[in-house]
Phi, psi and omega in degrees: 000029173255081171219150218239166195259197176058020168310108209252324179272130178310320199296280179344279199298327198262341172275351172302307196311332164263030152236168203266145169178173190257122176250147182316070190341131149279168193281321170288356192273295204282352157298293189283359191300141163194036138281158196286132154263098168314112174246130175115358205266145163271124170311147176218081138037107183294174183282341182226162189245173175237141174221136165305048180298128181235147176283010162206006213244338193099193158241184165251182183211143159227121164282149204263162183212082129334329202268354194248326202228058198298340203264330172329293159330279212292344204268328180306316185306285185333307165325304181308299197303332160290335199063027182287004154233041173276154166073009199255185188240195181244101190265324200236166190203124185250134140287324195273283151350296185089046158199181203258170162195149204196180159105344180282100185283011176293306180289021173274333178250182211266007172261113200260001200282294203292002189285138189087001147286342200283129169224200197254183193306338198258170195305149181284173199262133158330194185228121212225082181247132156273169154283346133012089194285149175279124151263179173293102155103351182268144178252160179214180191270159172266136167223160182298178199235124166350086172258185155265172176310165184194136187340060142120330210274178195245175193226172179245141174279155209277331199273319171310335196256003181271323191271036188222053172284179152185323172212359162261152189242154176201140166274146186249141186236046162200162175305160170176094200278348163261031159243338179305126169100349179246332183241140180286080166294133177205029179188108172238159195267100179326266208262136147110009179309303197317313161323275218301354170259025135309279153356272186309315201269006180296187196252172178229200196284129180299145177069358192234160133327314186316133189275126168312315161215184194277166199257053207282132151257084166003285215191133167242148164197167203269131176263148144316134188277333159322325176306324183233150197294152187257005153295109202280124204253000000 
């Protein structure tokens, strides 16, 4: 899911294509799918929530579902604990989609050119996909998008490209049923949606994704999950 829209040039349009961001499925995408889809499964809730601080936004609460995603998870936790997305932002806000997406340490400097490329020191995460429908408030891994080949450079393939989440995230804040089955869910948000259709409505950049001004995360950190209500406010 790093990919930003209004794309005017081919050069332009095929290096975007190797960042990560959520894209729509196409009847080809679904031709070639032969990743494992989990089915039958009910989400169950980790012992900790990540919680959001933004420097004007409030927070988020996101409950965590190991039993849908155990490696996300533990890489999303792992992530926390280090403090590696203190200071990074919410760099894209899709309208058209209806989410939000953050989590990029690229979006710590003042160059919006480069957000949504960045990923973290580990390795990308495999594609941990259910039947879990993306709602109102579900989070998910942001991962690269198929590309081609490009001077000279290698290109990703559809099925390569389910297997490159690795530390960014996006909330959806509405269904949004072409993302099931494709994007790694592994989470939701308990406390704090109304922010989060905050968020969504800030202005961005004319013609862009892009937030007109930035979007900052203090800090995310792990909470007892006893502490907040398990019902989505």
């Amino acid at each position: 899911m790093y990919k930003l829209e209004f794309i005017t040039t081919l050069l332009v349009a095929l290096m975007l294509a190797m960042s990560s961001g959520c894209a729509k499925k196409t009847d080809g995408d679904a031709e070639t799918k032969t990743v494992i889809i989990k089915t039958g499964v009910k989400p169950l809730a980790d012992g900790h929530v990540a919680v959001i601080e933004t420097e004007n936004y409030g927070e988020l609460v996101i409950e965590l579902y190991p039993n849908l995603a155990p490696q996300m998870v533990e890489r999303f936790k792992k992530l926390v604990h280090e403090g590696f997305y203190d200071g990074t932002t919410f760099h894209r806000i899709d309208a058209v989609s209806g989410l939000i997406q953050g989590g990029d340490p690229l979006s710590k400097d003042n160059d919006t050119q480069n957000d949504g490329d960045g990923d973290s020191p580990y390795g990308n995460v495999p594609a941990e996909f259910s039947d879990v429908p993306f709602e109102r408030g579900s989070v998910g891994a942001a991962r690269r998008e198929a590309s081609p080949e490009f001077a000279g450079g290698p290109g990703l393939t559809d099925e390569q490209a389910r297997d490159t989440a690795n530390c960014q995230f996006f909330i959806t804040m509405r269904r949004e049923p072409d993302y099931d089955e494709d994007y790694t869910l592994f989470g939701r948000i308990i406390v704090g949606l109304g922010n989060a259709e905050i968020i969504m409505g800030a202005p961005v950049e004319p013609e862009t994704e892009t937030p007109a001004e930035k979007i900052i995360i203090k800090r995310i950190t792990l909470q007892e999950h006893a502490k907040y209500p398990s019902t989505t406010q």
